[in-house]
N, C-alpha and C positions, 0 to 999 in steps of 0.2 A: 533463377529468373533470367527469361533472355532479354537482347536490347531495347525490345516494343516494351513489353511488360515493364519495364525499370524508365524507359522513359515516358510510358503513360504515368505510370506511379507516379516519376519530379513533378511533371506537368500538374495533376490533380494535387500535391501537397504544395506547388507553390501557389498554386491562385487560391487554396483556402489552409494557408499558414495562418495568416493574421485573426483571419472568423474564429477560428478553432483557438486562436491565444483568451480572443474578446472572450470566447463562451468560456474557456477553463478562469478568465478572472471573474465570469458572472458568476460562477461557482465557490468560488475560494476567497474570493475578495485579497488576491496577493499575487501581484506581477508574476515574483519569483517562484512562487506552487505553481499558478499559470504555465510557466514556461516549460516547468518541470512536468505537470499532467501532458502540455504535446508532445515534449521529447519524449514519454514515456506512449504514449499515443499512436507517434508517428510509428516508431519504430517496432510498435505490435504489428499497425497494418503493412508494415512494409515485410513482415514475414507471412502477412495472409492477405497479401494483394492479387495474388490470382483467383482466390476463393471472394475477395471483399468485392473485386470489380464486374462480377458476376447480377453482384445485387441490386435489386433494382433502383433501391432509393440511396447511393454510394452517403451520401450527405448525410443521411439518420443516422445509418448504421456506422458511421466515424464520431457522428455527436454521441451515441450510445457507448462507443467505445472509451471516449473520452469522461463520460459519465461514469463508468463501472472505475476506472483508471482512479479519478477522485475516491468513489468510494473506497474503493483498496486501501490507499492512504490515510486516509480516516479512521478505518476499522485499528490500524494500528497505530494509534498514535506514539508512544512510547518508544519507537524506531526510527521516529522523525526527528529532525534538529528543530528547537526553537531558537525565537531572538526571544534577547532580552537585552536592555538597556543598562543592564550591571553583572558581574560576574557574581555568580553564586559562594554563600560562603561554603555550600557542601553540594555534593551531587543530590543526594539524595529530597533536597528541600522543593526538587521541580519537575519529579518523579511522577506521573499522575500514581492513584491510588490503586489501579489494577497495575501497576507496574512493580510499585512495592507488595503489595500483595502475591504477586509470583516469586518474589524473590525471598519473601518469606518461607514459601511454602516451600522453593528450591532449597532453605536451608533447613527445612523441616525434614523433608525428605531425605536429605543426605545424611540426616543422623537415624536413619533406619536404617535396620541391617539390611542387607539386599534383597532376601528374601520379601520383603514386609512393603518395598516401595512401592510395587506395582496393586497393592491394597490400600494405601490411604484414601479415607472416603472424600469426596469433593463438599463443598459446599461450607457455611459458615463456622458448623462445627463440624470441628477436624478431631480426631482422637487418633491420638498417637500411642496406637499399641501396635509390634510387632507381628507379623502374619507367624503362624504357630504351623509349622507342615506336617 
């Protein structure tokens, strides 16, 4: 990116820094997720700032960016840190349910011989027979 390009970019992120925090907490309802969707935001458009300042509506297409950003984070919840107000007696008690449920199936899998893992069938019932070649 040359000089113009990088200081149009500072220019348009600092006069809608703060807009863009207000909209990621209308989203999230959390300062700190807030902060975390534009840094993660910012630093998309700042790799596709020649192709972003192209567009005509620069301001949608940053709120959209910012929207998909949330949703990303969400799709995986189980990668995210939570608060909580006390430490856990165990990991596992704060786990969501698709999170132990993978880790189930990780050690379901790993007791198949190799051949066989790339066969287990998906879904509530799993059977565990070995693939036969």
């Amino acid at each position: 990116m040359n000089q113009a390009d990088e200081d149009e970019y500072r220019q348009f992120v600092s006069a809608r820094l703060e807009p863009l925090r207000v909209t990621a907490f209308l989203l999230c309802r959390d300062w700190h997720t807030a902060d975390d969707l534009v840094a993660i935001t910012v630093g998309k458009l700042y790799r596709h700032w020649r192709r972003v300042r192209r567009v005509e509506h620069v301001d949608a297409y940053v709120r959209g960016m910012l929207t998909n950003a949330w949703l990303d984070e969400r799709r995986r919840p189980w990668r995210r840190e939570r608060s909580t107000d006390e430490l856990p007696d165990h990991a596992e008690a704060y786990l969501p349910e698709a999170a132990l449920a993978d880790r189930e199936q990780r050690g379901v899998t790993r007791r198949l011989p190799v051949g066989g893992r790339a066969r287990v069938p998906a879904g509530p019932a799993r059977l565990l027979v070995p693939a036969i070649r």
